[in-house]
LUMLO-227847 format. One record per atom (N, C-alpha, C): residue in three letters; atom name; y, x negated, z negated. Coordinates in nm, 3 decimals, always signed. Layout:
BEGIN
<rec senu="ALA" bafi="CA" y="Y" x="X" z="Z"/>
...
This chain:
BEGIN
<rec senu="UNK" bafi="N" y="-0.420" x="-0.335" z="+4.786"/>
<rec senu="UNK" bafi="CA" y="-0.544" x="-0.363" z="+4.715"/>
<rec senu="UNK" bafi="C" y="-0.516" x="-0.432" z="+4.581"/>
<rec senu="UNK" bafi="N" y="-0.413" x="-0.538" z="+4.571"/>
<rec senu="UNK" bafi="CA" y="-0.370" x="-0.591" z="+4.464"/>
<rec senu="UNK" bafi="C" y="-0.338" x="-0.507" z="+4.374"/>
<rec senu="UNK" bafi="N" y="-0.234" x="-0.421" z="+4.413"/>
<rec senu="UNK" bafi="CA" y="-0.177" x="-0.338" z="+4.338"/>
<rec senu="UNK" bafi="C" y="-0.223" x="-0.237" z="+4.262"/>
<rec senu="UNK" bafi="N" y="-0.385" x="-0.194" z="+4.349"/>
<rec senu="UNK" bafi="CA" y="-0.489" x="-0.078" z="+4.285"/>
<rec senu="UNK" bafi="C" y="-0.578" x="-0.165" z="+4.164"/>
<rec senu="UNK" bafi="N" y="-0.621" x="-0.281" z="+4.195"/>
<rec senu="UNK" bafi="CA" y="-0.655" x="-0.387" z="+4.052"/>
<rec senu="UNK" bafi="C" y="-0.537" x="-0.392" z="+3.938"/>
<rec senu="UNK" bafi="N" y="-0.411" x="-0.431" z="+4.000"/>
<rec senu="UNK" bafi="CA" y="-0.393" x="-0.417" z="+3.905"/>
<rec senu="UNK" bafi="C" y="-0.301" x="-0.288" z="+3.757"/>
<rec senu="UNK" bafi="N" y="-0.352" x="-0.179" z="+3.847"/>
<rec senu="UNK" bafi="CA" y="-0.324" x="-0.032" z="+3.790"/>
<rec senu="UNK" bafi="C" y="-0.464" x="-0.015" z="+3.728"/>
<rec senu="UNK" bafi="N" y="-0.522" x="-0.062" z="+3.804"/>
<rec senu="UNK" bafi="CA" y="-0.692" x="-0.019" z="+3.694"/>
<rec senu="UNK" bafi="C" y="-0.746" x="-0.137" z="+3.604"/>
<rec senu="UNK" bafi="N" y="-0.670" x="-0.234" z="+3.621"/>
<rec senu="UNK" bafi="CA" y="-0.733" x="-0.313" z="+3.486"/>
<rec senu="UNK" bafi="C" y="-0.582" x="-0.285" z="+3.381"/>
<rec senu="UNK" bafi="N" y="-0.504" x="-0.244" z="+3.386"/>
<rec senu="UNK" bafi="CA" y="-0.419" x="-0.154" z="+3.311"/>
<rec senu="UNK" bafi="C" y="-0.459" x="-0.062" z="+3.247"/>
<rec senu="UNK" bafi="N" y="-0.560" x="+0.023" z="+3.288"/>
<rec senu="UNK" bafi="CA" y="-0.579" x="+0.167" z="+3.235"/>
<rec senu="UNK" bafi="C" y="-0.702" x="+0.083" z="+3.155"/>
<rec senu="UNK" bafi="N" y="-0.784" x="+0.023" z="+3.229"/>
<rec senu="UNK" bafi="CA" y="-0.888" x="-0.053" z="+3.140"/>
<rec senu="UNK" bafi="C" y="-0.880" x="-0.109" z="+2.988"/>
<rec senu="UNK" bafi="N" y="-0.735" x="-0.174" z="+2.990"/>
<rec senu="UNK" bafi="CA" y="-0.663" x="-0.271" z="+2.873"/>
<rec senu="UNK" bafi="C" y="-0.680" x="-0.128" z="+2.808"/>
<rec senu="UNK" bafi="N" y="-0.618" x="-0.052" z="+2.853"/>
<rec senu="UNK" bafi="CA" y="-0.528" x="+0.085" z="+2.731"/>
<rec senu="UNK" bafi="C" y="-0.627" x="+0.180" z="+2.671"/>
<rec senu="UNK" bafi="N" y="-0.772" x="+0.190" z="+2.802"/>
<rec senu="UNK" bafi="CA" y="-0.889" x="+0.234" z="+2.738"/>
<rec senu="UNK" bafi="C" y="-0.922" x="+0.196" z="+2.600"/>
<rec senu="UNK" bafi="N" y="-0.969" x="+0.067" z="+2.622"/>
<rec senu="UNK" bafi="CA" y="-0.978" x="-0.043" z="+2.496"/>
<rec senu="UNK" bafi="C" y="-0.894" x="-0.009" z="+2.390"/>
<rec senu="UNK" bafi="N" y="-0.802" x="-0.037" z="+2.433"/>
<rec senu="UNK" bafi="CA" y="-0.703" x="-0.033" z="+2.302"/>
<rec senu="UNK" bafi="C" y="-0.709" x="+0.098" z="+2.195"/>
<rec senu="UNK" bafi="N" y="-0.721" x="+0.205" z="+2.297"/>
<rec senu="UNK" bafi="CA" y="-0.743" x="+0.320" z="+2.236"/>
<rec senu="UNK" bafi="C" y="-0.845" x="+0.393" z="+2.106"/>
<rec senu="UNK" bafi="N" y="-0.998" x="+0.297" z="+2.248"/>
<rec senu="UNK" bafi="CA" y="-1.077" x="+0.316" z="+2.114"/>
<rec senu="UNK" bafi="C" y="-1.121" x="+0.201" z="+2.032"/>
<rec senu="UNK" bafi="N" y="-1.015" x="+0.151" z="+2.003"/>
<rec senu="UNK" bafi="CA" y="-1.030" x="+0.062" z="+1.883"/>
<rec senu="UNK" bafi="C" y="-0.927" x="+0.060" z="+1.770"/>
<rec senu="UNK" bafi="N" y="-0.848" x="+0.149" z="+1.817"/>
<rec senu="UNK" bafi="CA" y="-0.680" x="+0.218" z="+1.771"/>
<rec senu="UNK" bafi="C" y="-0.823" x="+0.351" z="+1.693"/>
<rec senu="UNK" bafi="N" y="-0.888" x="+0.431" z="+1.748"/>
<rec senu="UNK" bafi="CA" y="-0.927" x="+0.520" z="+1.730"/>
<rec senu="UNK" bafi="C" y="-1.017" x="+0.490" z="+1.602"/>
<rec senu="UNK" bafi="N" y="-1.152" x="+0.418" z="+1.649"/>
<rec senu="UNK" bafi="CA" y="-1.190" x="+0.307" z="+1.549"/>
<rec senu="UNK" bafi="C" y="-1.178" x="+0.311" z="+1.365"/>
<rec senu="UNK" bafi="N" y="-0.969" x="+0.230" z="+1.408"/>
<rec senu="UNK" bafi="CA" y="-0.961" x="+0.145" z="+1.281"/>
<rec senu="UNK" bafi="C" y="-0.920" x="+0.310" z="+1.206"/>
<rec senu="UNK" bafi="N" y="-0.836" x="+0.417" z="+1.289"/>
<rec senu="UNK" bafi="CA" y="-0.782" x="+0.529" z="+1.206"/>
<rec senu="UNK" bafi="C" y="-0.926" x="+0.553" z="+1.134"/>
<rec senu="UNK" bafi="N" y="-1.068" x="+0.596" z="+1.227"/>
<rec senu="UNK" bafi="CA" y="-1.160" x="+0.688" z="+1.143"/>
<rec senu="UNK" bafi="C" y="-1.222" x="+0.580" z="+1.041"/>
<rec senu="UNK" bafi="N" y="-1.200" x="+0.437" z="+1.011"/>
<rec senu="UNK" bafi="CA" y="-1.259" x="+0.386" z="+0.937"/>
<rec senu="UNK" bafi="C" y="-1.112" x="+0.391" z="+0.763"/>
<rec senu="UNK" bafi="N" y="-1.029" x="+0.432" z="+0.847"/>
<rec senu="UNK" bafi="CA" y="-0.886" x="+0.427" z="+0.724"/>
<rec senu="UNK" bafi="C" y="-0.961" x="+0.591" z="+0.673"/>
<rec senu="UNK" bafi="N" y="-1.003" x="+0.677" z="+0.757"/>
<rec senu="UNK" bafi="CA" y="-1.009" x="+0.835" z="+0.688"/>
<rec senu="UNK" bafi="C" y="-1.132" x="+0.790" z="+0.570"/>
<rec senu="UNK" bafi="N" y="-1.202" x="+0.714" z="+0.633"/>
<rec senu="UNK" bafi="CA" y="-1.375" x="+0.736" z="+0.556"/>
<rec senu="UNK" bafi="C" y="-1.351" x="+0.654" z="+0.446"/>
<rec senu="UNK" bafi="N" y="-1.233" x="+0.568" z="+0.416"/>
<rec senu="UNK" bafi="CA" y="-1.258" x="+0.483" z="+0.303"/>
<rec senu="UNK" bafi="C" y="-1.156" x="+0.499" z="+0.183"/>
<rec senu="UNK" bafi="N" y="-1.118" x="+0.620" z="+0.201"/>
<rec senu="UNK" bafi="CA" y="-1.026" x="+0.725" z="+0.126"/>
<rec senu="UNK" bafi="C" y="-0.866" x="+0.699" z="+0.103"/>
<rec senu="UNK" bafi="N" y="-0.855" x="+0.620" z="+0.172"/>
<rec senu="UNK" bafi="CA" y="-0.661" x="+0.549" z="+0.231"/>
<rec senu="UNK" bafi="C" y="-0.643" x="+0.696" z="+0.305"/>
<rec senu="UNK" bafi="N" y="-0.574" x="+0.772" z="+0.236"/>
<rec senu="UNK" bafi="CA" y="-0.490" x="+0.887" z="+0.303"/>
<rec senu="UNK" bafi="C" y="-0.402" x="+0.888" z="+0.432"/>
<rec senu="UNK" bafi="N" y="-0.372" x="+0.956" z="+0.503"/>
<rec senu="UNK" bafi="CA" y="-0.290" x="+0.935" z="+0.661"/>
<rec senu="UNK" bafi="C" y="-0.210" x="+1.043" z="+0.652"/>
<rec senu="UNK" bafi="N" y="-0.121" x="+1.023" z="+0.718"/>
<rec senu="UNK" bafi="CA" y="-0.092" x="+1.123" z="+0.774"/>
<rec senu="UNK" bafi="C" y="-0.134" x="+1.269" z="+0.815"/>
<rec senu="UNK" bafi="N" y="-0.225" x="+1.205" z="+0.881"/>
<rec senu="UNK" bafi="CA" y="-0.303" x="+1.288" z="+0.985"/>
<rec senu="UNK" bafi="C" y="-0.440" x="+1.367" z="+0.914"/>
<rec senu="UNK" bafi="N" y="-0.469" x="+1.319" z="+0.801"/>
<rec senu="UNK" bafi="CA" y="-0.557" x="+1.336" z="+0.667"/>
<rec senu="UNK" bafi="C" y="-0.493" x="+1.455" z="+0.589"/>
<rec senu="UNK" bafi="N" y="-0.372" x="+1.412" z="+0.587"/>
<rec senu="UNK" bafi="CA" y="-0.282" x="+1.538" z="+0.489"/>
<rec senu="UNK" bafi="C" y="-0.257" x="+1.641" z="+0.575"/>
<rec senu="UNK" bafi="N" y="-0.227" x="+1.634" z="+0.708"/>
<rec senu="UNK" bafi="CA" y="-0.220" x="+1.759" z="+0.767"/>
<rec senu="UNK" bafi="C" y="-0.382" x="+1.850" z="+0.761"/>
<rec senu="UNK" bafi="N" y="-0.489" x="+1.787" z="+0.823"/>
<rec senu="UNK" bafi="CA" y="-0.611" x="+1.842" z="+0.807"/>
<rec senu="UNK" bafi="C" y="-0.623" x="+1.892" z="+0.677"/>
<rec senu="UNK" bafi="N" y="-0.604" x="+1.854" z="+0.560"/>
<rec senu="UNK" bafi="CA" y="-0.642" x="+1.898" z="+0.446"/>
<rec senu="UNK" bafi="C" y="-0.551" x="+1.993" z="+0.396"/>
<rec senu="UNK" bafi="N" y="-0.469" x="+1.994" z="+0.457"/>
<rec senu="UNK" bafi="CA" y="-0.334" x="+2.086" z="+0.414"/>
<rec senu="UNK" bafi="C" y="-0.390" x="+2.179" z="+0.554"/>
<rec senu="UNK" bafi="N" y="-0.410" x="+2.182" z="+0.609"/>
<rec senu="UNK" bafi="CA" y="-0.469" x="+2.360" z="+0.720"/>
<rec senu="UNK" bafi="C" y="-0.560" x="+2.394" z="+0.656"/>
<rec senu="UNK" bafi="N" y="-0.679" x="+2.313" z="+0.593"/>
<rec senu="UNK" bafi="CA" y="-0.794" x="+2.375" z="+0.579"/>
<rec senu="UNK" bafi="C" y="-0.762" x="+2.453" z="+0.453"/>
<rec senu="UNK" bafi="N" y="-0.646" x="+2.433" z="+0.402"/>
<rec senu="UNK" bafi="CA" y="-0.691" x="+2.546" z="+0.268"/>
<rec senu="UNK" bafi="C" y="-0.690" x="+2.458" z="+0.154"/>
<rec senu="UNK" bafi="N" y="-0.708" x="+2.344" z="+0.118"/>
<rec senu="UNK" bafi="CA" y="-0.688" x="+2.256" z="+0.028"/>
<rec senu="UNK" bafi="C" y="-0.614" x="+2.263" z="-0.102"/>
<rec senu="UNK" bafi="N" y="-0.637" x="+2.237" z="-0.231"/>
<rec senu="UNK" bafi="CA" y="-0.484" x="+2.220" z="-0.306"/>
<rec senu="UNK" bafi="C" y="-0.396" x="+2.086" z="-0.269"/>
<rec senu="UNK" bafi="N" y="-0.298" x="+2.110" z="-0.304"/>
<rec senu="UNK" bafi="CA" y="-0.193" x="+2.000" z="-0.277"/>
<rec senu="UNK" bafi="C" y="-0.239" x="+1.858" z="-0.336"/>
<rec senu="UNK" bafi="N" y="-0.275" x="+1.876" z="-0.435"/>
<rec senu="UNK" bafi="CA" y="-0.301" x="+1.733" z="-0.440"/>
<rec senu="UNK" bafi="C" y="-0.442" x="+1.696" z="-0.372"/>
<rec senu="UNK" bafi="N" y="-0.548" x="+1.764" z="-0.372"/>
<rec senu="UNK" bafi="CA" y="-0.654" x="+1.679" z="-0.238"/>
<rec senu="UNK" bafi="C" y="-0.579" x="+1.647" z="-0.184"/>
<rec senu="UNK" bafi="N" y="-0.508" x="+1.720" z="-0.089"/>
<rec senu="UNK" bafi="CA" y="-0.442" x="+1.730" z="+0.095"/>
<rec senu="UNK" bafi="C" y="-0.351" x="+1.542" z="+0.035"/>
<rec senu="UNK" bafi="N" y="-0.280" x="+1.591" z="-0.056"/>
<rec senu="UNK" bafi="CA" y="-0.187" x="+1.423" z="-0.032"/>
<rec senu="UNK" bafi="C" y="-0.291" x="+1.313" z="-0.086"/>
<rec senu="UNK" bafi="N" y="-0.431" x="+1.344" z="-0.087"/>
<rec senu="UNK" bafi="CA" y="-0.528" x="+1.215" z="-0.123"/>
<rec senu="UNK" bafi="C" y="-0.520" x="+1.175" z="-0.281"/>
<rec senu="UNK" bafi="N" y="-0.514" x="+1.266" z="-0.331"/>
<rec senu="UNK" bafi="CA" y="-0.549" x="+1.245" z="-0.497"/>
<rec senu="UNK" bafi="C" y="-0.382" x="+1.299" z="-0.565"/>
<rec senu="UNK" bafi="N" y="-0.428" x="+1.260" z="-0.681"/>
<rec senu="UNK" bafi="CA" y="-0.288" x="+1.359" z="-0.768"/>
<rec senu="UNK" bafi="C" y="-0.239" x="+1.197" z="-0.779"/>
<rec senu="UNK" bafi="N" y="-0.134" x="+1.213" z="-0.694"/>
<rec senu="UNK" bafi="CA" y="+0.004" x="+1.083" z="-0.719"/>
<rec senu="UNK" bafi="C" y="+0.159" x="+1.162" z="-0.707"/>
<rec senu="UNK" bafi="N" y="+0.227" x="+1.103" z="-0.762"/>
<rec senu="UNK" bafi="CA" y="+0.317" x="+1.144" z="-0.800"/>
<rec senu="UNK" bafi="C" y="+0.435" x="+1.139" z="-0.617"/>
<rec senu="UNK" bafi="N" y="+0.590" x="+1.165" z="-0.649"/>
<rec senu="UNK" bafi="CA" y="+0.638" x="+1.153" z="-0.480"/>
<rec senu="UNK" bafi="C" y="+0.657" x="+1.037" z="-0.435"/>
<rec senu="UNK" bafi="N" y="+0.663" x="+0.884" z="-0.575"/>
<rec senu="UNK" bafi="CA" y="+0.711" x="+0.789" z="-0.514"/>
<rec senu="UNK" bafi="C" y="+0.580" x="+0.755" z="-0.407"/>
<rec senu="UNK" bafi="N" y="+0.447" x="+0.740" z="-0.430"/>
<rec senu="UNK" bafi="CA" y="+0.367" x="+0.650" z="-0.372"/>
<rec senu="UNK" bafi="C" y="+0.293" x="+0.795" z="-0.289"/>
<rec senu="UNK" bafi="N" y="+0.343" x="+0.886" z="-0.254"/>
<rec senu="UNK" bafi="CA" y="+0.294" x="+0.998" z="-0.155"/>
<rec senu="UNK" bafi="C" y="+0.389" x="+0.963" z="-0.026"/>
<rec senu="UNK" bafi="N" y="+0.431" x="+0.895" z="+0.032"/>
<rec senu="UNK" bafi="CA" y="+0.500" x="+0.860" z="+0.153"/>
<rec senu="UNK" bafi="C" y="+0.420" x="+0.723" z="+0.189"/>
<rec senu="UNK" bafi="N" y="+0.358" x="+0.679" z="+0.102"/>
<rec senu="UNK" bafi="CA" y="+0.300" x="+0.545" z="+0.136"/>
<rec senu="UNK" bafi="C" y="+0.149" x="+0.530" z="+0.139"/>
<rec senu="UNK" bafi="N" y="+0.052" x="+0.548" z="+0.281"/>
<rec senu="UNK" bafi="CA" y="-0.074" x="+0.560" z="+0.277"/>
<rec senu="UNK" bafi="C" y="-0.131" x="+0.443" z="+0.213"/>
<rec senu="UNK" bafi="N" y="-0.196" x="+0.495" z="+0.087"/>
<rec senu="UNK" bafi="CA" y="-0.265" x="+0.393" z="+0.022"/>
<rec senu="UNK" bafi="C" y="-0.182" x="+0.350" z="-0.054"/>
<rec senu="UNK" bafi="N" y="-0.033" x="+0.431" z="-0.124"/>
<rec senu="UNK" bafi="CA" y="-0.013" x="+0.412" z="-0.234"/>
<rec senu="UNK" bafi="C" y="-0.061" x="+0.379" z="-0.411"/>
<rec senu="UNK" bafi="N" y="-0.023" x="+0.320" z="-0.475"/>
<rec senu="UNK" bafi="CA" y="-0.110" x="+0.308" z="-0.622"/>
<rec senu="UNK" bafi="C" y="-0.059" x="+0.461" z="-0.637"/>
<rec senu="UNK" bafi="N" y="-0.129" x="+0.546" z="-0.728"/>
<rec senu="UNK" bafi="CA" y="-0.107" x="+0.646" z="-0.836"/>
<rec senu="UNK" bafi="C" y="-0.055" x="+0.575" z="-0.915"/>
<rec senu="UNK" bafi="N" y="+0.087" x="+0.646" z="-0.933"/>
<rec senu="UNK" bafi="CA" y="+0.159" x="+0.599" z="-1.111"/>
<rec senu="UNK" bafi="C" y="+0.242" x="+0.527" z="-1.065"/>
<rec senu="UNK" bafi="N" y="+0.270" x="+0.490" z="-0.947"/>
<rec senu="UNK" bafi="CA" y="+0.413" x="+0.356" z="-0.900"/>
<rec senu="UNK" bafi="C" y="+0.533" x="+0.475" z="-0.890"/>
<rec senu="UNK" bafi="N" y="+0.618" x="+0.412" z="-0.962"/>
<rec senu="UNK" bafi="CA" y="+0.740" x="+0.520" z="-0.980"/>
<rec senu="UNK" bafi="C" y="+0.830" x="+0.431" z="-0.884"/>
<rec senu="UNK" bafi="N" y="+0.975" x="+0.448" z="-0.837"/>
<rec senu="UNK" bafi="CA" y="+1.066" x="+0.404" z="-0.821"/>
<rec senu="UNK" bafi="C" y="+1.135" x="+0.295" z="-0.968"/>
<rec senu="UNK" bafi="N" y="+1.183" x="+0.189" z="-0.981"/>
<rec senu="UNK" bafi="CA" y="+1.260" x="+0.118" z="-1.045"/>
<rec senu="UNK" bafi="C" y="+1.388" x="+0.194" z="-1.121"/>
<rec senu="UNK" bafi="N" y="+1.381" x="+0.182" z="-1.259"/>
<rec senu="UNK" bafi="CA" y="+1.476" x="+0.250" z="-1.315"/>
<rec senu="UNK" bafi="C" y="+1.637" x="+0.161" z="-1.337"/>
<rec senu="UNK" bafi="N" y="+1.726" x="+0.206" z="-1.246"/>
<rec senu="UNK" bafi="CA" y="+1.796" x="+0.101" z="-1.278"/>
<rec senu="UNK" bafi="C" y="+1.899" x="+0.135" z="-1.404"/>
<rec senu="UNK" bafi="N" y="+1.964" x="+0.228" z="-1.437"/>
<rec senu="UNK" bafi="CA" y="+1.990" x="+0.300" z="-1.549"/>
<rec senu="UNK" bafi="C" y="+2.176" x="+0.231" z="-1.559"/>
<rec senu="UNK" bafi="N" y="+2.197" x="+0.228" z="-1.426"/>
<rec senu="UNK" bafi="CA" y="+2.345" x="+0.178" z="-1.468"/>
<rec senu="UNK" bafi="C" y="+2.338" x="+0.031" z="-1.371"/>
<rec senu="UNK" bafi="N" y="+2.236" x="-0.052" z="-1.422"/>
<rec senu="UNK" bafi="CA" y="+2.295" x="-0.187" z="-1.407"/>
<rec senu="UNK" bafi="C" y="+2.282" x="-0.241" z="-1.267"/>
<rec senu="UNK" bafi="N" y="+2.429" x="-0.312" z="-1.295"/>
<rec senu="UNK" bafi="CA" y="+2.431" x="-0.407" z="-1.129"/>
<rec senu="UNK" bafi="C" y="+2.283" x="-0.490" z="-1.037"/>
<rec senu="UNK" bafi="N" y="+2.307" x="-0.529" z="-0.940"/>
<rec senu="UNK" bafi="CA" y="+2.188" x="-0.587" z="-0.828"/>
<rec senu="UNK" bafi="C" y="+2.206" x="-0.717" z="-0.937"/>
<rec senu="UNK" bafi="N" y="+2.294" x="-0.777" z="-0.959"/>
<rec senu="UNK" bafi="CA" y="+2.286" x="-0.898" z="-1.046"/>
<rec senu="UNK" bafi="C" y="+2.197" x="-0.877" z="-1.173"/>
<rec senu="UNK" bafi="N" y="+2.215" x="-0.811" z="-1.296"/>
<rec senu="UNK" bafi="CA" y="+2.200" x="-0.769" z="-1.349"/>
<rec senu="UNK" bafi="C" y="+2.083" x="-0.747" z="-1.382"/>
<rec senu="UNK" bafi="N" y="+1.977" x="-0.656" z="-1.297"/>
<rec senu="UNK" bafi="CA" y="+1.896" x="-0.616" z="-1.245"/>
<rec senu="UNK" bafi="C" y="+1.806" x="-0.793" z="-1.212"/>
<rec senu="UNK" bafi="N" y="+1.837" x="-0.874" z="-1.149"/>
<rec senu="UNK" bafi="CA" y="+1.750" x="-0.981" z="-1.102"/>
<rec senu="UNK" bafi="C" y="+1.766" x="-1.067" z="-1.202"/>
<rec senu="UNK" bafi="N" y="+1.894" x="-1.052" z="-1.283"/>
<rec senu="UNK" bafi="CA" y="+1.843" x="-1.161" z="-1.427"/>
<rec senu="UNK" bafi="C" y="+1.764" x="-1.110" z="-1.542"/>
<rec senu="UNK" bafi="N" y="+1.738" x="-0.948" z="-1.575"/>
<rec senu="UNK" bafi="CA" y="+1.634" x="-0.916" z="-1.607"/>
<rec senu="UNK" bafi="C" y="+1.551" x="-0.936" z="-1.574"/>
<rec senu="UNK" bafi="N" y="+1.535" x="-0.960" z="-1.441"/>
<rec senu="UNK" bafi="CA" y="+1.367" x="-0.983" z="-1.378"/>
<rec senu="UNK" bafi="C" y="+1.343" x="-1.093" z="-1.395"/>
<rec senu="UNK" bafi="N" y="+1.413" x="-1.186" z="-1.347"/>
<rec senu="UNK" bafi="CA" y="+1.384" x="-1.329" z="-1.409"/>
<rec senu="UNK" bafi="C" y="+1.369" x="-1.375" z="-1.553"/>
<rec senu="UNK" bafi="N" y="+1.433" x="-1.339" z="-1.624"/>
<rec senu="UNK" bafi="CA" y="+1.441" x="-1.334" z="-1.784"/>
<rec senu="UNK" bafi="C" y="+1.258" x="-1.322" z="-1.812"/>
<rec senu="UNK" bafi="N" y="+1.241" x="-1.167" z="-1.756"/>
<rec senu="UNK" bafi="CA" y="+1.137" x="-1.122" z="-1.794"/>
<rec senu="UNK" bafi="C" y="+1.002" x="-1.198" z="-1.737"/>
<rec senu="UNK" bafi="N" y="+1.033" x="-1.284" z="-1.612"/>
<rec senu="UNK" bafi="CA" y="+0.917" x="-1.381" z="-1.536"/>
<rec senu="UNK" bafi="C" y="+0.920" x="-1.522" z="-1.657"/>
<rec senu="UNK" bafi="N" y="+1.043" x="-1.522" z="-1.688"/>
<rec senu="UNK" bafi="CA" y="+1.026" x="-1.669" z="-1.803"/>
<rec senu="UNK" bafi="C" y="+0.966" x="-1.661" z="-1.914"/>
<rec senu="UNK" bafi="N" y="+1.025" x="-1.554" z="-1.971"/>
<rec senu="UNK" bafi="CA" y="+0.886" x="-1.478" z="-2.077"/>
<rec senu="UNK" bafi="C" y="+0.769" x="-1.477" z="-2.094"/>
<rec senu="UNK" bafi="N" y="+0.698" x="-1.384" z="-1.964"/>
<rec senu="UNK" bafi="CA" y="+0.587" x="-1.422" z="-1.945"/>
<rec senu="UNK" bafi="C" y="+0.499" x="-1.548" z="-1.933"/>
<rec senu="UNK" bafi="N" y="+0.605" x="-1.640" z="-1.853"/>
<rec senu="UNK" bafi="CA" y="+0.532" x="-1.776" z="-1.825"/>
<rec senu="UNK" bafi="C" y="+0.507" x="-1.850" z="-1.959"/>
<rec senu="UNK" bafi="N" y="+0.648" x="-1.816" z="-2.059"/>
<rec senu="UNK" bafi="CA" y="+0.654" x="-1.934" z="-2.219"/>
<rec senu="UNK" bafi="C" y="+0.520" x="-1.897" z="-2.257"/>
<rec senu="UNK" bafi="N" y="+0.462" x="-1.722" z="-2.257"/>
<rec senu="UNK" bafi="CA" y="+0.384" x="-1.643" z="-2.346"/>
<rec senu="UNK" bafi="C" y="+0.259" x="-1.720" z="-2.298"/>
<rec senu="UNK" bafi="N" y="+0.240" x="-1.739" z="-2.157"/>
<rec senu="UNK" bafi="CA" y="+0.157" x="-1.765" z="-2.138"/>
<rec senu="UNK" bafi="C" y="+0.087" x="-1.888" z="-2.150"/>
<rec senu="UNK" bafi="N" y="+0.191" x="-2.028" z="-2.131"/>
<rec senu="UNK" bafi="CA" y="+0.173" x="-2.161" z="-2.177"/>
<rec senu="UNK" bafi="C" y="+0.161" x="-2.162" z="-2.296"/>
<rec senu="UNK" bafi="N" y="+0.214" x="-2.086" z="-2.384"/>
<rec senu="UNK" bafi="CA" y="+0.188" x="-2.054" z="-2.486"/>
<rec senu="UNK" bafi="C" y="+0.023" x="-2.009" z="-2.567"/>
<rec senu="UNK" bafi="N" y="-0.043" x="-1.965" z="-2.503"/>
<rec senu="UNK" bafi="CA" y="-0.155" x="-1.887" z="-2.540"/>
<rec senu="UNK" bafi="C" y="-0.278" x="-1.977" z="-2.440"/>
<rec senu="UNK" bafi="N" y="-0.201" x="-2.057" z="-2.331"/>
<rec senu="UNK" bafi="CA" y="-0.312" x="-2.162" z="-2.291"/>
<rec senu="UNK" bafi="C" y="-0.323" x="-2.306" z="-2.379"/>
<rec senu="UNK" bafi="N" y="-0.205" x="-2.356" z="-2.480"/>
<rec senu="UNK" bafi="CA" y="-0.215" x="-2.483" z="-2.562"/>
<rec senu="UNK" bafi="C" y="-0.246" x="-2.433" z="-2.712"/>
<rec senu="UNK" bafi="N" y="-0.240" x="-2.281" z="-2.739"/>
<rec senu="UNK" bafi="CA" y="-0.296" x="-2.248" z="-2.856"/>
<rec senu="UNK" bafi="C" y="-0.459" x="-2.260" z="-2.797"/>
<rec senu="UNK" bafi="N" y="-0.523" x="-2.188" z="-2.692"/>
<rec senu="UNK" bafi="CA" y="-0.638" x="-2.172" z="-2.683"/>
<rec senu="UNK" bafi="C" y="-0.704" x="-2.327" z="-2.683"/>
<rec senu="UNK" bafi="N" y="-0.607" x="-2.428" z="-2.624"/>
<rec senu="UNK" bafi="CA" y="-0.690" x="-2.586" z="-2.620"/>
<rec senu="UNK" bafi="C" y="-0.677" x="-2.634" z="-2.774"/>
<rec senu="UNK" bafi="N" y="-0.570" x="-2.629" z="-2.857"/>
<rec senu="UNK" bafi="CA" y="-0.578" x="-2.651" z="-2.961"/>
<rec senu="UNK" bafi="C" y="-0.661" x="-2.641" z="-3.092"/>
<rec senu="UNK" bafi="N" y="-0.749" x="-2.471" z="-3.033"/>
<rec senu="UNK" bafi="CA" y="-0.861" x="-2.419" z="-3.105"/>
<rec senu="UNK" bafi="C" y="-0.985" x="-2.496" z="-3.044"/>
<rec senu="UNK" bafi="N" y="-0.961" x="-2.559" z="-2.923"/>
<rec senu="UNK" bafi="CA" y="-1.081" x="-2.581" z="-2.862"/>
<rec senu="UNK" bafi="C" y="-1.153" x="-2.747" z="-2.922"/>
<rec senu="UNK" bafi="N" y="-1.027" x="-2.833" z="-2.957"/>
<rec senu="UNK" bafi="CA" y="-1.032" x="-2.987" z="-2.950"/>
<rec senu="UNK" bafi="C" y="-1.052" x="-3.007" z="-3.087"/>
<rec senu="UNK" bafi="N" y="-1.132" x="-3.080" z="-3.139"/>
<rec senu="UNK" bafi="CA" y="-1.171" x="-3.089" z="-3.254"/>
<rec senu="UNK" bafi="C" y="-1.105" x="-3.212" z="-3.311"/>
């Protein structure tokens, strides 16, 4: 008797789970986040290629549901993993000078 409770509040849990698994997919189709399962349907029905992969994006962000359009892969063009992260940093210090920069010009215009 134990054992039949607890095989059917098992199937019960997995019921659940299912349709709420089921649920979150048809609320990912309706709010235009592409699937998998989106690109196959649209790719049987006859579709052009770019509907079926959920808008015209290029290959980097077509493997990734709910990719940006226009995200390319990182160009590394030669340079080392080092290399590579002191550009990036370089380029985060930059931004930050530019930006302290353009917040004590803006108070400077402001203070009479």
């Amino acid at each position: 008797m134990r054992m039949i409770f607890g095989v059917l509040s098992l199937l019960v849990a997995l019921a659940i789970m299912g349709t709420v698994a089921k649920k979150q997919l048809q609320a990912l189709s309706t709010s235009g986040v592409s699937t998998r399962l989106n690109q196959a349907a649209g790719a049987s029905t006859g579709t052009d290629s770019a509907t079926a992969r959920g808008g015209d994006r290029d290959g980097a962000t077509f493997a990734i549901p709910g990719g940006m359009p226009g995200g390319v892969a990182a160009d590394t063009a030669g340079l080392t993993v080092p290399q590579q992260a002191q550009n990036i940093q370089q380029q985060f210090k930059q931004s930050t000078e530019r930006a302290l920069q353009q917040g004590a010009d803006r108070s400077a215009r402001q203070a009479p």
